[in-house]
N, C-alpha and C positions, 0 to 999 in steps of 0.2 A: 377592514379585514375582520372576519368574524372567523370562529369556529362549526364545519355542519355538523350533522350527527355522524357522518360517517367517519370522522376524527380527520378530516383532510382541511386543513387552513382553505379558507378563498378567499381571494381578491376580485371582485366583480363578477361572481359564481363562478370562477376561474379554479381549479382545483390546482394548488401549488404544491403540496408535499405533505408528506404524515406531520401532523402534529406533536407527536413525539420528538422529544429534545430539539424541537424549533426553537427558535428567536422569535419574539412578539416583534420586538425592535427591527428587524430585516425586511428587507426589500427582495422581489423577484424579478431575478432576470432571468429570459427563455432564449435558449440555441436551438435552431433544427437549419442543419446542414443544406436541407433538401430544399427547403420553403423558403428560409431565411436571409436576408439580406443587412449587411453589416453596418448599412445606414441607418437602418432602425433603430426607434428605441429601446426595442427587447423589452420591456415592459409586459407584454401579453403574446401569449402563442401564436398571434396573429402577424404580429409586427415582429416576429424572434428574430434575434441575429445570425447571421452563419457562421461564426466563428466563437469558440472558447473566448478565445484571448481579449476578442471586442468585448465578449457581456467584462471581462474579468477589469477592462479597463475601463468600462461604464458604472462598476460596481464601487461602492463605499465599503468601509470597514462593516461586518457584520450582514451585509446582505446575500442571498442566493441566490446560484444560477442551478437552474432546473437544463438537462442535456438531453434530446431527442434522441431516441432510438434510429438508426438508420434503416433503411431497408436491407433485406441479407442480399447476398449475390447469390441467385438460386444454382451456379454453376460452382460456387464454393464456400462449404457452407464452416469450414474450417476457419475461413478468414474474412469475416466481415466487413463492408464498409467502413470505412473508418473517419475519424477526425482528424486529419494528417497535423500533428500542430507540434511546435514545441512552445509549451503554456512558463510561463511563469508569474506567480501567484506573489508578488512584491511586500514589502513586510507592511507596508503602509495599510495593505488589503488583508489587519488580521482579522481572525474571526471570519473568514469568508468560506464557503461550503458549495462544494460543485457535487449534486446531485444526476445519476442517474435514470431515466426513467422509461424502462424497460417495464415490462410485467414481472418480473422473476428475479428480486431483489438476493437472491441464491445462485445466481447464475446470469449474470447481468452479459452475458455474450455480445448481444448487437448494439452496443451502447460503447463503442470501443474509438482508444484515444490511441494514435501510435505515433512517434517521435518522423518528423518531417525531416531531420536535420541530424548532424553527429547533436548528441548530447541525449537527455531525456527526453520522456513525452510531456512530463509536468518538474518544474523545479519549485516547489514549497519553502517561504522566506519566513512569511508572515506566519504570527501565533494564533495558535487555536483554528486551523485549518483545518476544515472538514472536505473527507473523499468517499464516496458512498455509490454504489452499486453502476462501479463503472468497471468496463474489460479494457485491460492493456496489452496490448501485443508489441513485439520488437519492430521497428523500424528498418532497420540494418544491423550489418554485423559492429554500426558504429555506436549504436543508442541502444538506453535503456530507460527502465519506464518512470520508474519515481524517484525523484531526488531530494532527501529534507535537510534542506541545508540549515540549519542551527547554530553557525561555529564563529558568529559574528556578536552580534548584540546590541549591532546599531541598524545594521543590513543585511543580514543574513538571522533570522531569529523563530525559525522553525518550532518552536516549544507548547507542548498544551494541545496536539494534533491528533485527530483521529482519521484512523484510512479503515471502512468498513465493506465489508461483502462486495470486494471488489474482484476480479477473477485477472491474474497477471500471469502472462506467460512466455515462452519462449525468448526467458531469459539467456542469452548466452557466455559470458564473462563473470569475474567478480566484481571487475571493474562496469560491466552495463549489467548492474545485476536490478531480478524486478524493484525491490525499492535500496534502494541507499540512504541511509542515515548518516550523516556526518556532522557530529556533537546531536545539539538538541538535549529536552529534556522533555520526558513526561507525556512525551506520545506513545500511544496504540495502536497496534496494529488486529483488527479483529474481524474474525470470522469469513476470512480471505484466503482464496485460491491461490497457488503456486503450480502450476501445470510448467511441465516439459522445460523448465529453468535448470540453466547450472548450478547462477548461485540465486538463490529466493529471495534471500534477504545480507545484505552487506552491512554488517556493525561496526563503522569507522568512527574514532572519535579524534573530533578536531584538530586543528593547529591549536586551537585560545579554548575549545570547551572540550570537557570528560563527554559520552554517553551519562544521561542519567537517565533511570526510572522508566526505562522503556518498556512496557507490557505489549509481548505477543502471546494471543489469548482463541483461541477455537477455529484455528487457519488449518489448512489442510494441504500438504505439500507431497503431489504425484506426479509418477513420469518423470522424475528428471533425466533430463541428456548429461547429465555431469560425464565427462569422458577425459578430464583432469586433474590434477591434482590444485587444489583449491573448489571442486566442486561440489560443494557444500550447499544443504539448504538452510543453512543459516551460518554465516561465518563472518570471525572476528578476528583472527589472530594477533600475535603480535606482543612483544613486552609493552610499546609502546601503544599501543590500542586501549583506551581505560576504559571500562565499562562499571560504572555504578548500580545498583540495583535494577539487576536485568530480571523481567518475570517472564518465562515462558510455560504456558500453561494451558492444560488441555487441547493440545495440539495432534494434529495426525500426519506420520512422515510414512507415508506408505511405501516406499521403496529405499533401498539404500542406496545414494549415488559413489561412484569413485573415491573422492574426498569421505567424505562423513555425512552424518543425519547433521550433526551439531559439532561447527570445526573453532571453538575459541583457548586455540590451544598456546600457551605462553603468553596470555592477555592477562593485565592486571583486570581484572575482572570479577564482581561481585554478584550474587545472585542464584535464582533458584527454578529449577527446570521440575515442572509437578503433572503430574496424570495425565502424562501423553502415550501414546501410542508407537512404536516405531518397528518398521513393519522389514522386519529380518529374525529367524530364530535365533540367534545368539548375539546380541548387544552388548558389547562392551561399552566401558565409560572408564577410562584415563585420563593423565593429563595429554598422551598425544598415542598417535598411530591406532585410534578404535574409531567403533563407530560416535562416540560422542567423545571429543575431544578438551578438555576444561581445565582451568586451575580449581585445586581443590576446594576453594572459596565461592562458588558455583555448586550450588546444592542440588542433589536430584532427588525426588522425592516421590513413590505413587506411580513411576512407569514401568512398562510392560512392553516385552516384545513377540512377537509371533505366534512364539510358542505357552505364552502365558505365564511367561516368569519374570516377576519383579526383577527391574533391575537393580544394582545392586547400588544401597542406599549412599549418602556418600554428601 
């Protein structure tokens, strides 16, 4: 495997992905839907498999799977082809990284993973999981899309994970919300889509672990259908919900749903909400019944609403 000029790793003049924040150490495996056949060795775009779950159980710790773009349905362009799977990422497979490969690492639309079954589209066990320029859409009214489960520590060990410029939508529950956390520590959620969700993101912490250190960082949360109470684009509630060193930051909540922008209201909860955006003239921030809901131990620092008035510090 060499490095070319055009900063793209190859394998056999195979172009495998940006060389940024690669693994030297990793392997490639390749999925296309369209081409691929699950007998294969996935090894090369030629031989790809058709399915997520095959590269994910032909993979070792630390290797990648590269995800073919589908073709759109030119009769709806709302809902693309999809990868019908519900994937899980086992803890044995940490350090494993499912790439998108779309054109438009900003808007990954046709590269879209949707839950076949009640549960998620993807469940995350293993550490240092990487998810990167993929679209999730809802399955049914039973599934939701990301699941990082963390609240084990022998098999379930979600921690050290990044989910990158991935576009998630039509979330509809708290309960199937786009991604779920439950425990974990020290994952990122960054530079990712929240389109037409209830709830965006679900901050549950464990039976056996706290939330710790979770940084949501330049994600963009619009259109929600929130049409209940709980429908929050980011929510946590609860005395017994722990959140430790939550970072939300640089964020954009362009609409306000029913629930709240930010619902962690009665949560032992720690942390700091800085330079975001939330897109209503007059933001409040309490511990309950506004639009940002928090115990006072949850710092807001540097946002702005609407109408261009800091909110107030706190």
């Amino acid at each position: 495997m060499s490095i070319a000029p055009d900063m793209l790793f190859h394998m056999g003049g195979v172009p495998v992905g940006s060389a940024i924040g690669a693994n030297p150490w990793s392997k490639a495996h390749f999925v296309d839907a369209t081409n691929g056949v699950d007998t294969h060795d996935g090894k090369t775009p030629g031989t790809a498999k058709a399915t997520i779950q095959a590269a994910v159980t032909a993979a070792v710790a630390g290797d990648v799977i590269y995800v073919r773009q589908l073709e759109p349905v030119q009769t709806d362009m709302t809902d693309p082809t999809a990868y019908a799977e519900n994937l899980v990422l086992p803890v044995d497979k940490y350090n494993l990284s499912i790439i998108g490969c779309g054109n438009n690492p900003h808007n990954p639309f046709y590269t879209q993973i949707k839950a076949s079954a009640a549960g998620y589209g993807v469940e995350l066990k293993g550490t240092s999981f990487r998810l990167e320029n993929l679209d999730f859409n809802k399955g049914s009214a039973t599934t939701g899309m990301i699941f990082i489960n963390g609240d084990n520590g022998t098999t379930a060990m979600a921690w050290g994970g990044l989910i990158s410029h991935c576009h998630i939508r039509n979330a509809n529950s708290a309960a199937n919300a786009g991604i779920k956390t439950y425990g974990g520590s020290y994952n990122t959620i960054y530079g990712s889509i929240f389109e037409a969700c209830h709830t965006g993101i679900n901050i549950a912490s464990g039976g056996t672990f706290p939330v710790r250190s979770l940084k949501i960082e330049k994600c963009s949360f619009k259109g929600s259908n929130a049409s209940a109470v709980g429908g929050a684009n980011i929510y946590g509630p609860g005395a017994s919900n722990i959140i430790y060193e939550l970072e939300i930051k640089r964020c954009e909540f362009e609409r306000v749903p029913t629930g709240a922008f930010i619902d962690l209201a009665s949560a032992t909860a720690y942390g700091l909400i800085s330079d975001c955006h939330f897109g209503d003239d007059d933001v409040s921030c309490t511990t309950s019944g506004s639009n940002i809901n928090k115990p006072t131990t949850v710092f807001v620092s540097g946002c702005y609403d609407d109408s261009g008035t800091m909110i107030a510090t706190t």
